[in-house]
C-alpha positions as CSV (number, residue, x, y, z in Angstrom):
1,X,114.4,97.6,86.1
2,X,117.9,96.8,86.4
3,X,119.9,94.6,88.7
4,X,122.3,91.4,87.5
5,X,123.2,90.7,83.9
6,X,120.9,93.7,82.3
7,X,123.8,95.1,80.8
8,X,124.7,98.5,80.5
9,X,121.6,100.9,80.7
10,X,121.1,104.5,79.2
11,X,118.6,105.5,82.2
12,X,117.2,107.9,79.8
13,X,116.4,105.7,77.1
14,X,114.4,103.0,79.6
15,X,112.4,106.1,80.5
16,X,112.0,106.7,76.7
17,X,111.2,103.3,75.4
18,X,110.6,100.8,78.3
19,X,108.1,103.4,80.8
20,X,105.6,100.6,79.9
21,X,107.3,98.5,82.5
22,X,106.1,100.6,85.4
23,X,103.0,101.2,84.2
24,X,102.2,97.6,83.6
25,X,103.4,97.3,87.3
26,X,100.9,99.7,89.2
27,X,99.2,96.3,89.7
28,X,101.7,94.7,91.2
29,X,101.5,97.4,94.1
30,X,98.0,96.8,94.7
31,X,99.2,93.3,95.1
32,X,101.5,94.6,97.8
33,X,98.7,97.3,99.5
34,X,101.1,99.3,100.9
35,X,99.9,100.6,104.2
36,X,100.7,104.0,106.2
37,X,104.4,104.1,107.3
38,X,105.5,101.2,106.6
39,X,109.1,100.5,105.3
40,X,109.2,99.3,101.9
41,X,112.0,98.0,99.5
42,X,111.5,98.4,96.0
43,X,114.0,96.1,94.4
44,X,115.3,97.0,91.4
45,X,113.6,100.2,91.2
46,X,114.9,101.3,87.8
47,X,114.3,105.2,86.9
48,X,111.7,105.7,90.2
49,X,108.5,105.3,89.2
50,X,107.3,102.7,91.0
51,X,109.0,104.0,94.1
52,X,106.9,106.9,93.8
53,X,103.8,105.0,93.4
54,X,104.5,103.4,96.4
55,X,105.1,106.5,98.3
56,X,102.3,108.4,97.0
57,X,100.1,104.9,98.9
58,X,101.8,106.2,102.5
59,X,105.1,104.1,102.1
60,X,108.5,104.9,103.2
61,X,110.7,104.2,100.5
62,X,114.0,103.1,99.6
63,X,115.1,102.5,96.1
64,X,117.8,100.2,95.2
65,X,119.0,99.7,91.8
66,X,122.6,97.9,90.5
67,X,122.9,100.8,87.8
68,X,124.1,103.9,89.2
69,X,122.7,105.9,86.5
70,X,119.5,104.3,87.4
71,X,119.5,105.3,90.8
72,X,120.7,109.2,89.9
73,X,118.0,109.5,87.3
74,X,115.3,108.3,90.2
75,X,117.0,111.1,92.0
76,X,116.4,113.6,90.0
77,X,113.0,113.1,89.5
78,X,111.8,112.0,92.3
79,X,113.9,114.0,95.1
80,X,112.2,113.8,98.2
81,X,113.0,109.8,97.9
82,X,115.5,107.8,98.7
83,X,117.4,105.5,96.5
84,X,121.0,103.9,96.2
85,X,122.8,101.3,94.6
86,X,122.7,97.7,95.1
87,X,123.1,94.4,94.0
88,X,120.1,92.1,95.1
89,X,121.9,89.1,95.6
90,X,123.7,91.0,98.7
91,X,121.8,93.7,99.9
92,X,123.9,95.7,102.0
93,X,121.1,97.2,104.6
94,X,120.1,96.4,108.1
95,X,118.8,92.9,109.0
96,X,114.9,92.9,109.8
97,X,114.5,96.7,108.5
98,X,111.6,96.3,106.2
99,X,108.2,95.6,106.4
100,X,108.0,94.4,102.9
101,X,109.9,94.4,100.0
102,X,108.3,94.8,96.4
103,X,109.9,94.2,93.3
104,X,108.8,94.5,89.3
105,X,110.8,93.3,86.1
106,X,113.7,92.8,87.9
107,X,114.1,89.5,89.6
108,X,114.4,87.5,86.1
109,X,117.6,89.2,85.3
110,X,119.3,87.4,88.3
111,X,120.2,84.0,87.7
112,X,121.1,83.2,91.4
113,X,117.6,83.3,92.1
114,X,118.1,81.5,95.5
115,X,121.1,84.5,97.0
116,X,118.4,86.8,96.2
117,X,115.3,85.2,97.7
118,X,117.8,84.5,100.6
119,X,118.9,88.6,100.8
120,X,115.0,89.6,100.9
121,X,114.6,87.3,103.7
122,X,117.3,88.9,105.5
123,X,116.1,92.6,105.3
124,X,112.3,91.3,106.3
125,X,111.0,91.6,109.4
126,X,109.2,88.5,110.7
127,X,106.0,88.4,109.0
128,X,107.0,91.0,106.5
129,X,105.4,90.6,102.9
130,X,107.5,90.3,99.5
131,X,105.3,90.6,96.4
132,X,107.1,90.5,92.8
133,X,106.5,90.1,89.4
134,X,109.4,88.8,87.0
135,X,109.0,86.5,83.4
136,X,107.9,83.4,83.6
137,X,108.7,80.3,81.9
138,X,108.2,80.6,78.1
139,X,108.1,84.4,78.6
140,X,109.5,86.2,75.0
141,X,110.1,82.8,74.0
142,X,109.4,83.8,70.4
143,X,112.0,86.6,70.7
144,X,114.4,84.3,72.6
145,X,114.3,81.7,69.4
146,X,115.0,84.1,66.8
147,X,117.7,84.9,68.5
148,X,119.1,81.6,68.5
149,X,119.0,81.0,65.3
150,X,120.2,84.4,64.2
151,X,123.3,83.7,66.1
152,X,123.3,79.8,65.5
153,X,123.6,80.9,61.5
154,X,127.0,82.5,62.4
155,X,128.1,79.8,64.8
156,X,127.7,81.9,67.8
157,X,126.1,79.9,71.0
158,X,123.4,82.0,72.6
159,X,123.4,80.4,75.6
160,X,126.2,81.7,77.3
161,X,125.0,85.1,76.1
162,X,121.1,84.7,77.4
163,X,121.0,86.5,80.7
164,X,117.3,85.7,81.8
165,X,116.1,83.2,84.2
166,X,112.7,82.9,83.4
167,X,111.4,79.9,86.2
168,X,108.0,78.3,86.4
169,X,105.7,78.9,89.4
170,X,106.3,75.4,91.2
171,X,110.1,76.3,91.2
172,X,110.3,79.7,92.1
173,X,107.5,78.9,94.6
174,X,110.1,76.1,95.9
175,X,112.7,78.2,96.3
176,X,110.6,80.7,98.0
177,X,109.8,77.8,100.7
178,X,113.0,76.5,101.1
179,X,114.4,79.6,102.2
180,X,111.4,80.2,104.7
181,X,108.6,82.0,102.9
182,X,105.4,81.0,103.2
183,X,103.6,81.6,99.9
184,X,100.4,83.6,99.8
185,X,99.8,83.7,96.3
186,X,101.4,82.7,93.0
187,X,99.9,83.2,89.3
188,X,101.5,82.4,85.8
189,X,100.3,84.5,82.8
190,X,100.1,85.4,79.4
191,X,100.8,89.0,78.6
192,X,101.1,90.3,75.6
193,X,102.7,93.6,75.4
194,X,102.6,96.0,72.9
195,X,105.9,97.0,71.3
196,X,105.4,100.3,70.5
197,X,106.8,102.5,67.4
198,X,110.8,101.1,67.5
199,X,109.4,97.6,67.5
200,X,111.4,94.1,67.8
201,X,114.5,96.5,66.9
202,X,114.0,98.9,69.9
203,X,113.1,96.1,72.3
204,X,116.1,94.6,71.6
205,X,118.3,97.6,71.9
206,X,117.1,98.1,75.5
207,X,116.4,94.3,76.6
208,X,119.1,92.3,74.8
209,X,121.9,93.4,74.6
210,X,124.3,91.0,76.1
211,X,123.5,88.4,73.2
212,X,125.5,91.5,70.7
213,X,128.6,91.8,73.1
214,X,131.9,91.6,71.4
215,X,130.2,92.0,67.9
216,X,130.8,94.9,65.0
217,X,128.5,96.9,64.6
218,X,127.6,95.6,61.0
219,X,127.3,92.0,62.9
220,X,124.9,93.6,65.2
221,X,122.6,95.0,62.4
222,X,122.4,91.7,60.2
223,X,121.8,89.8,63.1
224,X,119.3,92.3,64.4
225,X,117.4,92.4,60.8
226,X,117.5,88.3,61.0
227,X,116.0,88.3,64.4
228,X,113.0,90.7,63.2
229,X,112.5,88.4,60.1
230,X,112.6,85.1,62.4
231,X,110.5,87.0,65.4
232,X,107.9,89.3,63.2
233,X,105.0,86.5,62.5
234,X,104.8,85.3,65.5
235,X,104.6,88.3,67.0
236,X,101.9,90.2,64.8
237,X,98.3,91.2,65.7
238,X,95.6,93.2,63.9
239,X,97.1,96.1,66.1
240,X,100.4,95.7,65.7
241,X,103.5,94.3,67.3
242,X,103.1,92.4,70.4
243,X,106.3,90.8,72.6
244,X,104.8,87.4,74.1
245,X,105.2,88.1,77.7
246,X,104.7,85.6,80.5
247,X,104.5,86.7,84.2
248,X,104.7,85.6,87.2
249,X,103.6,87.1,90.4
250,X,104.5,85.8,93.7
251,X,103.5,87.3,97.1
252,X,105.0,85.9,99.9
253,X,105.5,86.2,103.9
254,X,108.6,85.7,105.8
255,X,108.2,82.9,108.6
């Protein structure tokens, strides 16, 4: 799911190696219990999936995604929907036009979490729900050290490079409040999530790209086989490869 600071995103390669993302998010809609007709905004809908999902409960649906390509590929395979671009920190739609708005793996690719809590408000309805899931605090934090210290070896600060804001519940739950949510329901949790056959290397191909930006492509490969060195213990189970997720799920309603 793409909005702010994901990079650029080859919408059929998420299919290909992230689809786990909306899979793992079916839960999230039953969070949200969709009911007949109502008007639902799936923020940061990525490739579709979960917009269908959500249809296919008796929603209407809109899509919005920052990456163009996103929003065609949702398009094209899922037709009878609607979807167009967007950036979440400014949604450009009708004030009070949604009954809820629903949102998976997006939210902790937006730094200025507060414009974006404020723009859902906006689109709400009075009493209208807004359920998400994004990384919480400590979420790939294994991944995110490696990285670190791959690029630390080489004098390269990661920091202005890191595009995630990964919050704990008490702040995100703050911010929810102070911009007139009441909140319903708010979990932190450990999730760890298999990586699949392009392991640590494919993961960060799709998910972490910015911290490679401006780099030669032989940069990029040494770096990349330092951060698998650094990452791989901690990140090994009798079954494999496992990214350490945190999540956090939120469901709130607009007062």
């Amino acid at each position: 799911m793409t909005m702010v600071g994901a990079g650029d995103w080859a919408a059929s390669e998420y299919d290909r190696s992230a689809g786990y993302v909306s899979r793992l998010g079916e839960d999230v809609v039953d969070l949200l219990d969709p009911r007949l007709g109502e008007r639902v905004l799936d923020l940061g809908c990525g490739t579709g999936d979960l917009s269908a999902e959500l249809s296919s409960r008796g929603a209407e649906v809109l899509g919005v995604d920052l990456s163009p390509e996103m929003v065609s590929r949702s398009a094209e395979k899922y037709p009878a929907l609607r979807f167009e671009a967007g950036d979440a920190r400014s949604l450009g739609l009708r004030p009070e036009s949604f009954d809820a708005v629903f949102s998976n793996a997006t939210l902790h690719w937006i730094k200025e979490a507060s414009k974006a809590i404020r723009a859902v408000r906006r689109v709400l309805r009075p009493g209208g729900r807004f359920v998400a899931e994004l990384g919480g605090r400590g979420n790939v934090r294994t991944i995110e050290r490696a990285i670190e210290e791959a690029l630390a070896e080489r004098v390269i600060s990661s920091a202005d490079r890191n595009p995630w804001y990964f919050p704990s519940l008490a702040e995100y739950a703050g911010l929810l409040e102070e911009a007139g949510f009441e909140v319903r329901y708010a979990v932190l949790f450990d999730r760890p999530t298999p990586l699949g056959e392009e392991g640590i290397e494919g993961w960060l191909r799709v998910f972490a790209g910015s911290f490679f930006e401006g780099l030669s492509e032989e940069e990029r490969g040494e770096i990349t086989e330092r951060v698998v060195e650094k990452a791989r213990p901690g990140l090994s189970g009798e079954d494999g490869l496992f990214a350490d997720y945190r999540r956090l799920r939120v469901s709130a309603v607009k007062v």
